[in-house]
C-alpha positions in Angstrom: -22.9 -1.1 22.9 -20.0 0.9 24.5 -16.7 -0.1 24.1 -14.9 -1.1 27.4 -10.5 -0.7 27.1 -10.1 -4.8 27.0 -13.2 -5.6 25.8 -12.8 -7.9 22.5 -15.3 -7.1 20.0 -16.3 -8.8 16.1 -13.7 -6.0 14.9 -10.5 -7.0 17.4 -10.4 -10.7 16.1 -11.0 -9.8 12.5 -8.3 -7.5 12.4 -5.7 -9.9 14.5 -6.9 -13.1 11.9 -6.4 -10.6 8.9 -2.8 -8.8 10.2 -1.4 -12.7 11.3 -1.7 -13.2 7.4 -0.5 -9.7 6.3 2.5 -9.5 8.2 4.1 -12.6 7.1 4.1 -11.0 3.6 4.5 -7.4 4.0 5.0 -4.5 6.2 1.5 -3.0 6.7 0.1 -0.3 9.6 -3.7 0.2 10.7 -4.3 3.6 10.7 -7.6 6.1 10.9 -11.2 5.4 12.3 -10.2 1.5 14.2 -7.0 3.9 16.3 -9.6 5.1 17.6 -12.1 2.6 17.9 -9.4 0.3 19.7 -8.6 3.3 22.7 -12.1 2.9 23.7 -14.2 5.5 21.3 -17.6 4.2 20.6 -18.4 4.9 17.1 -19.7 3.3 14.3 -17.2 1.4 11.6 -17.4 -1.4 9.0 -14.1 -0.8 7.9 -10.8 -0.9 8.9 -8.2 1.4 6.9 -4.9 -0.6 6.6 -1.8 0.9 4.2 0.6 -1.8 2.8 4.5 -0.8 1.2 4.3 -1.1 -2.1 5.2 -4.9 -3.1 5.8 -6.7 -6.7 3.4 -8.2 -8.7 4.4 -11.9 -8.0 5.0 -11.2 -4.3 1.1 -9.5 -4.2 -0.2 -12.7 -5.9 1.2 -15.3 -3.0 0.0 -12.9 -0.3 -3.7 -12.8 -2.1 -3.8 -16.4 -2.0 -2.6 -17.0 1.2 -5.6 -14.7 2.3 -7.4 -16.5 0.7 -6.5 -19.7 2.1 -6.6 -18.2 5.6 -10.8 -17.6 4.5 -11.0 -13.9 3.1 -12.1 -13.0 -0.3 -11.4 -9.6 -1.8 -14.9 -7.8 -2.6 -13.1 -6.4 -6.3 -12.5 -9.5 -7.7 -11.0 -12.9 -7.4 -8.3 -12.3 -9.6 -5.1 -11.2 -8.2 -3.3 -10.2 -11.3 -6.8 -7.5 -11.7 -6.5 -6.9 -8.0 -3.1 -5.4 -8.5 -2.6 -4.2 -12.0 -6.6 -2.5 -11.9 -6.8 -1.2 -8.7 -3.2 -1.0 -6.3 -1.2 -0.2 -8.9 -3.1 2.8 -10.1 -3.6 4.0 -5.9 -7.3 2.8 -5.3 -8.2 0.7 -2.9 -9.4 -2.8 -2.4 -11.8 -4.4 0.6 -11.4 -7.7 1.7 -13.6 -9.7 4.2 -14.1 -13.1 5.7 -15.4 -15.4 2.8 -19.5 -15.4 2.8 -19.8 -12.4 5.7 -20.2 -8.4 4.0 -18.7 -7.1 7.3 -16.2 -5.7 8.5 -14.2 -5.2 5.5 -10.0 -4.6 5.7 -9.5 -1.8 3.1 -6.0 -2.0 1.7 -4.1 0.5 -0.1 -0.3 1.1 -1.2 1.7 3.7 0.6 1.4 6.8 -2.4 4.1 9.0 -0.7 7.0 10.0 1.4 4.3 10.5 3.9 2.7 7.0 4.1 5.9 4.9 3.4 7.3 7.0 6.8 4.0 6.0 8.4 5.3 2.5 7.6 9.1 3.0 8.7 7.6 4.2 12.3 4.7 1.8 12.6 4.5 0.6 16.0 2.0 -1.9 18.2 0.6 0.3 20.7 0.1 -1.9 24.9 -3.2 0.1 25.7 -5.2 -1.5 22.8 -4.4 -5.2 24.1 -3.9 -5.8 19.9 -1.1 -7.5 18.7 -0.9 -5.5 15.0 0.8 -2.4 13.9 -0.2 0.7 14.1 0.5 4.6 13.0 1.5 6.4 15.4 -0.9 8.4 17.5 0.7 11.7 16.6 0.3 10.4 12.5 -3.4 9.2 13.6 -3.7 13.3 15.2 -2.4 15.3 12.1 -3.9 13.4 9.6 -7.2 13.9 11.1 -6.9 17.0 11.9 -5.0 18.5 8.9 -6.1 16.4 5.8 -9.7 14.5 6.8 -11.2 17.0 8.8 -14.7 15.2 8.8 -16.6 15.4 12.4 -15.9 11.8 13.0 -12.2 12.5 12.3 -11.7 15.3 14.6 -13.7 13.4 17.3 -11.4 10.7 16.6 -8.4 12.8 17.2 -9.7 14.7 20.5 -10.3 11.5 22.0 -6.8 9.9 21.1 -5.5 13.7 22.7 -7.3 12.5 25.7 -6.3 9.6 26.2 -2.5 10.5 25.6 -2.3 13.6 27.4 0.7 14.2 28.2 2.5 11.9 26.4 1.9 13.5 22.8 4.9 15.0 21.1 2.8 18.2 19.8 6.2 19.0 18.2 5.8 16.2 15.9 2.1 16.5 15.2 3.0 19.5 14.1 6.1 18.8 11.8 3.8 16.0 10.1 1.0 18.4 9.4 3.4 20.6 7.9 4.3 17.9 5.7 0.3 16.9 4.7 0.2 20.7 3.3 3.4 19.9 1.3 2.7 16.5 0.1 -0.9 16.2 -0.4 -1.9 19.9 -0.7 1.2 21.3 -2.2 2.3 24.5 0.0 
């Protein structure tokens, strides 16, 4: 099924129900694959990639439970205390979804580095997707995908969001932030 721009899909509403809940606990952006997705790429996806600022322990546990309450379950475990200290903590991720449903899942991680917690300072809800959640911005969504994943999907994802935004890209920026993947994440 191709993706029309306004078109809500299974996708749109989980995200919207799951960000309503996030935001009222911490700062969060939606970032990779769904960027695309929401500016009208057709492509595959069960998840959506979601990076949160790093929060205490206490503060994780009331925003578990008030997912919880709002009907998601995290796939880990049902244990917040495990959720945090065994997987957050230590930079893996965890996958919630709706309670009883295997799809789509909201994978959650905490920022790791200067790089995502500026991804988080610059977050931004972006008109043309009709979504009322944060984003990364598109130039972020461009140099990640094109410096650090680098997977066909990825670089499809990118060209399409360079499409879309012709024009209206700040290549200067893509570039600066892809200068700072290669020192952050690669070292150089």
């Amino acid at each position: 099924m191709k993706r029309g721009i306004g078109d809500r899909t299974i996708l749109d509403d989980f995200v919207e129900d799951f960000c309503n809940v996030v935001e009222k606990h911490v700062k969060y952006i939606v970032c990779s694959g769904f960027v695309a997705i929401s500016h009208g790429r057709s492509r595959a996806t069960e998840d959506i990639d979601m990076i949160i600022e790093k929060i205490p322990e206490e503060r994780f546990i009331k925003f578990h439970n008030d997912l919880v309450k709002s009907g998601f379950e995290c796939m880990q475990s049902s244990n917040p205390k495990e959720i945090y200290e065994d997987y957050l903590i230590n930079g893996d991720s965890v996958r919630y979804t709706r309670k009883n449903e295997f799809l789509p899942e909201m994978e959650i991680k905490f920022t790791k580095d200067e790089l995502d917690e500026e991804q988080i300072k610059s977050r931004r809800k972006i008109p043309f997707t009709k979504l009322d959640i944060y984003f990364s911005s598109i130039e972020s969504n461009i140099a990640f995908k094109e410096e650090y994943l680098k997977a066909e999907k990825d670089l499809e994802d990118a060209k399409h969001l360079r499409i879309i935004y012709e024009g209206k890209i700040d290549e200067n920026e893509i570039n600066k932030i892809k200068e700072r993947i290669r020192r952050f994440r690669y070292g150089k």
